[in-house]
N, C-alpha and C positions, 0 to 999 in steps of 0.2 A: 386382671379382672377390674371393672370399673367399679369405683367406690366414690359415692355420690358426694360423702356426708367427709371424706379427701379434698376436694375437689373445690367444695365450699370453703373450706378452711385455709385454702392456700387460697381463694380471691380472697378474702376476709383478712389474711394476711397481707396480702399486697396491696389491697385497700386503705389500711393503717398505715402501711408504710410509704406511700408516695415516692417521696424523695429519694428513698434506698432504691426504689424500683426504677423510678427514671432515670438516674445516674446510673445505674447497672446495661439498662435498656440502651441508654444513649451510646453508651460503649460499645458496647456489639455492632449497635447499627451504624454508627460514622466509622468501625472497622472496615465495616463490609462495604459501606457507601465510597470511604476512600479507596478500598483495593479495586471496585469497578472501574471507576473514574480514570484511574491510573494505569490499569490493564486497557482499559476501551482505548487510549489517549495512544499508547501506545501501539494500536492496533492500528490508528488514524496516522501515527509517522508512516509505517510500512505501507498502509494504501497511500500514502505519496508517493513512495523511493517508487511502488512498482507503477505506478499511474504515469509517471514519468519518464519511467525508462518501457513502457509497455504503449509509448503512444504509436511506435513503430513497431513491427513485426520482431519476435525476441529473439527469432532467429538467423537476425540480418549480418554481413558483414560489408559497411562502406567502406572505401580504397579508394584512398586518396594521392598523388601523385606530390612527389617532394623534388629536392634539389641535391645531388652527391655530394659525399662529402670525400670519398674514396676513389684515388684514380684506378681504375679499371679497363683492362683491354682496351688502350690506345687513348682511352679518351678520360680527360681533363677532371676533376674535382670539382666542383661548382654548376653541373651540368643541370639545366631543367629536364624534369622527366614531363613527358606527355603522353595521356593514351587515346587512341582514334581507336576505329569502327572494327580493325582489324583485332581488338584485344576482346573485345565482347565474343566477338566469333567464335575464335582460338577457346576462350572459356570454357563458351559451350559445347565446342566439342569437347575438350580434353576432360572436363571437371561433371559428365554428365552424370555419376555417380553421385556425387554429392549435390548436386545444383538445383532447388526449385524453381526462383525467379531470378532475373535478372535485367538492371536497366541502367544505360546512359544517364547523369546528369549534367546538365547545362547551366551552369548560374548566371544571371545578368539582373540589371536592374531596366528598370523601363515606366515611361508616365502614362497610363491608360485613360480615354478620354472619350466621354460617351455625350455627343450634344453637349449641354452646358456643363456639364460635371468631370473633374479631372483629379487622380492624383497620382503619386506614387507607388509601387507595388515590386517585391520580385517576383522573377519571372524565372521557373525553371522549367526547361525541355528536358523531356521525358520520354520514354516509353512504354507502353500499356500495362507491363508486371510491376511499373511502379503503383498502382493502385493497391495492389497487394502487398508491396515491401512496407507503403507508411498506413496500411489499412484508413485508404481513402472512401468516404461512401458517399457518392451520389445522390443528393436531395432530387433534381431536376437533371434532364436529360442522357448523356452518355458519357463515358470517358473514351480515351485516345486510343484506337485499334490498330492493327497491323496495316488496315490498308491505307490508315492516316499517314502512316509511315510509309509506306512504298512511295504514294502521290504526293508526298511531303504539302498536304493540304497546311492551310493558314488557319489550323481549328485552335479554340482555345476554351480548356476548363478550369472556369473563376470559381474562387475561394467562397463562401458565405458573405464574409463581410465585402468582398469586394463587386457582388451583386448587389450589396444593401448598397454601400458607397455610390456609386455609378447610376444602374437604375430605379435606389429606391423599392418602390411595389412593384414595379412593373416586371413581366416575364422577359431573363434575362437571355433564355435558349432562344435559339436563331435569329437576334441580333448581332449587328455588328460593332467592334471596340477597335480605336487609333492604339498601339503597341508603338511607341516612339515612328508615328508616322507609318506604320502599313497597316493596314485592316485587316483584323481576326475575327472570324465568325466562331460566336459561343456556341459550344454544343453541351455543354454541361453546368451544372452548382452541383459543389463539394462543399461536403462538412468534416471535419476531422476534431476528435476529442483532444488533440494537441491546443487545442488554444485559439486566440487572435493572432496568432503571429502565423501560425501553420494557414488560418482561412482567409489571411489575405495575399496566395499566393497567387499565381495563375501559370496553370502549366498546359504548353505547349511539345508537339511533337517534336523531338531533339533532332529529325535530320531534316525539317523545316528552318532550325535555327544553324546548322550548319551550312544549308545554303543559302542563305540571307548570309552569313559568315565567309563570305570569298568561297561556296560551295566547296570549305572545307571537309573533313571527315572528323576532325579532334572531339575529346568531349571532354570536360569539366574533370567529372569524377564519375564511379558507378557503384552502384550497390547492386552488390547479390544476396539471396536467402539459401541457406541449406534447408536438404530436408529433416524435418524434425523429429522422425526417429530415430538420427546418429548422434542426436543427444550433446549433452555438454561437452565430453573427452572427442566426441566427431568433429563437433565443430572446431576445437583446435586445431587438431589434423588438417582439416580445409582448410582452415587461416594459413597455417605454415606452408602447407602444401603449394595455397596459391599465391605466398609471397614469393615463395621459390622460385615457381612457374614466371613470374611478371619480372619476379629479377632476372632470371637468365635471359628473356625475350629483352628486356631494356638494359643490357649489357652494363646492372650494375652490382657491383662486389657483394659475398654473400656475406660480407661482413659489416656494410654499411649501413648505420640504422634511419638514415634519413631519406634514402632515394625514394620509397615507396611506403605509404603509412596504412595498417587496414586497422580498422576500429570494430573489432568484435561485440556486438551486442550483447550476445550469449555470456561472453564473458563477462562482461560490466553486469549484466543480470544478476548475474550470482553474486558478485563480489558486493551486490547494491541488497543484496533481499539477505544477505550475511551482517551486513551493516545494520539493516533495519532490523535483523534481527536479535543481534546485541543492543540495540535499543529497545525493546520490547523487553529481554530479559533484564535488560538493568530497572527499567519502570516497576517488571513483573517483581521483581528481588524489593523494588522498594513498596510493591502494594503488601506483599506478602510481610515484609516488617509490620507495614502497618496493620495488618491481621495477629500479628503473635504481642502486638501495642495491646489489642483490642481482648487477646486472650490474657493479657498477664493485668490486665483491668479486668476484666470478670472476676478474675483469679482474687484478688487483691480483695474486691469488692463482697464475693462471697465469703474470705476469712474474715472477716469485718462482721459479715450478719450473720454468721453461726458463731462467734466469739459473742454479739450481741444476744444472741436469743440461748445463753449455755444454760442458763437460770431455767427458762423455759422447756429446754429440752430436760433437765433435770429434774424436774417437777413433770414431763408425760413418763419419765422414766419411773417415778414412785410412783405413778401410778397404776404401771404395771405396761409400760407403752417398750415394745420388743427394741432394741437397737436394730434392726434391719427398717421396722416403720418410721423411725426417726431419720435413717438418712433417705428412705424413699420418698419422707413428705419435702426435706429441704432439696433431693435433687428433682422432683417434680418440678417443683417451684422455680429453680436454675432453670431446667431445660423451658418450662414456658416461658420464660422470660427474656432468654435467649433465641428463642424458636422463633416468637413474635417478634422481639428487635432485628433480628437478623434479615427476614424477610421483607421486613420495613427499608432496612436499609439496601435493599435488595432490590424492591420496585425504583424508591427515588433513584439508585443510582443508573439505572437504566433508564427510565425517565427522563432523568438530569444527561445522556450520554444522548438520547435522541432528540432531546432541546437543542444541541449544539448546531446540526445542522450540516452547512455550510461556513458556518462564523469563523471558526476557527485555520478556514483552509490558506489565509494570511501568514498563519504560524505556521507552515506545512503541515495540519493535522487534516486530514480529509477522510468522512464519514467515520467518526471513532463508533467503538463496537465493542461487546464483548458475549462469546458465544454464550448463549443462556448455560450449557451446560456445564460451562467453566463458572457459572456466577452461582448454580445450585451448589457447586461441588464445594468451593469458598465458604459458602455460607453452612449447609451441613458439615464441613471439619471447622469451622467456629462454633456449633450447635454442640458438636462432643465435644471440645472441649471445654465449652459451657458448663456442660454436664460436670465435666472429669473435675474442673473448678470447684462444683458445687459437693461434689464425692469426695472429695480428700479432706476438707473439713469436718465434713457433717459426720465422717466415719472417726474422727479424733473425740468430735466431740461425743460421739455416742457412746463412745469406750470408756467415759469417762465416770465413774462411780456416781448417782444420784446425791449422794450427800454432799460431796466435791462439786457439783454440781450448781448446790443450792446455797453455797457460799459463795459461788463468785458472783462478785461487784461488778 
């Protein structure tokens, strides 16, 4: 029931008291302010670890081609491995179960040169499911199709910045660019949230660069994606599966770790968002001390002002004031004061969390955060424990005889 002439009497108390009130208030709220700040921060690591490992499809596995270390069926230790046109095939028949995409890559370097403007750039040949293994997206025209690939046309789709580089403002699609002396007609601008270093690439159709290449058939390296309902434990499976496969085909020992390397993303995923997430809990471990900081200072603060008002309570007590109203007027008083600080410290620090911005993403923190409903939930178990602070005193001191009361100094 609301009681007006309560109500009064606790502003009129914490009106006198200022100082008690601020220092009580201030505690709650730089509790609460700290544990945001420190939860959001560390919510800002984790959107790096996955930002960075999620520039590419999270379901990829690139395979990379090494050199034996293990002699094997006839042949020598030290051997290069190479994969051509025949290994892409072979894949996709055999691995059709697990296999979404899959594509050739060509690494090379090359000076691209448009009228007066020239610089350096790599250059990787590719084929069309690479659009989808490094989740490439198309500002301006098209990317590289199957039939690029049959007529092994001279197409090429530039990076962002290596549109800006070259021509500037100008419309960069169906012009033509010098690639170390042959001319490639642009069909495309790509943007990729990977960075400058991913948009100034330029990729061309991979059996365009094989023949330009002594119309070999080799290629570089290739990335395939699984599908991603066979989940983290499938993709293992694939991995080993197709290391098997490419070792038996390139006749090297199944016991050698160097002839052939696959770098599981799926993998790295986990083991990176497992990292990031023992950092978030070591942050979370240290906001939360400093929440139980901020309760053992209420704590503190309130045996202090029921110690100082014992005279007081002793004196409503002769005068016929119940001990149940004496501790429901001092934990009023707790919880609004508590109530209000908390919430204070409650806006700034979300406030303070969305001033950040960008600034921070120097230090690997990008876009820190913290779910509102983990910042109410913080702040309501400081709000009872406010309380339970301001109860355990004020229920000593109510117990205590009015005459004993009225002697203490």
């Amino acid at each position: 029931m609301f009681d007006r002439d309560r109500w009064i009497e606790i502003f009129e108390t914490i009106r006198k008291n200022k100082l008690r009130t601020v220092l009580s208030g201030f505690t709650v709220a730089l509790g609460i302010y700290i544990f945001i700040i420190l939860f959001g921060l560390g919510n800002g690591l984790k959107n790096t670890f996955q930002e960075f490992f999620l520039d590419d499809a999270e379901n990829v596995i690139f395979v990379y081609p090494g050199r034996t270390s293990i002699p094997y069926k006839g042949f020598k230790s030290g051997r290069v491995i190479e994969f051509d046109n025949s290994d892409i095939a072979d894949i996709k028949n055999n691995f059709s179960y697990y296999l979404e995409y899959i594509s050739p890559r060509i690494f090379s370097r090359v000076t691209a040169t448009y009228q007066n403007e020239s610089d350096n750039y790599r250059k990787l040949s590719v084929g069309p499911d690479h659009q989808y293994i490094e989740k490439t997206v198309i500002m301006y025209g098209r990317y590289l199709n199957e039939q690029d690939l049959n007529d092994r046309k001279k197409y090429a789709v530039i990076g962002r910045l290596v549109a800006l580089d070259l021509f500037e403002k100008q419309d960069a699609v169906g012009n033509y660019i010098d690639l170390n002396g042959i001319a490639y007609k642009v069909i495309g601008v790509f943007q990729d949230s990977g960075g400058d270093r991913i948009e100034r690439i330029i990729y061309t159709p991979y059996t365009t660069e094989q023949l330009i290449n002594k119309n070999t058939d080799e290629i570089s390296t290739f990335a395939v994606t699984f599908k991603k309902n066979l989940g983290h434990a499938g993709s293992l499976i694939f991995e080993n599966e197709l290391r098997k496969f490419l070792k038996e085909k390139k006749a090297i020992s199944p016991k050698d770790p160097r002839g052939v390397y696959l770098s599981n993303l799926a993998d790295e995923l986990k083991q990176t968002q497992q990292f990031a997430g023992v950092l978030q809990t070591i942050v979370s471990i240290v906001g939360i001390g400093t929440l139980i900081a901020g309760i053992i200072g209420i704590s503190n603060i309130m045996v202090f002002v029921v110690k100082e008002r014992t005279k007081e309570l002793g004196i409503r007590k002769a005068l016929g004031a119940s001990p149940r109203s004496v501790i429901n007027m001092v934990l009023q008083e707790s919880i609004l004061i508590t109530t209000f600080s908390g919430y204070v410290g409650l806006f700034l620090g979300i406030l303070t969390l969305s001033g950040f911005g960008d600034s921070l993403e120097q230090y690997f923190v990008k876009n820190p955060y913290i779910n509102l409903n983990t910042a109410i939930f913080a702040t309501v178990v400081l709000i009872i424990c406010g309380g339970i602070a301001g109860y355990i005193p004020a229920k000593r001191a109510a117990s205590i005889k009015p005459i004993v009361a009225l002697r203490d100094e």
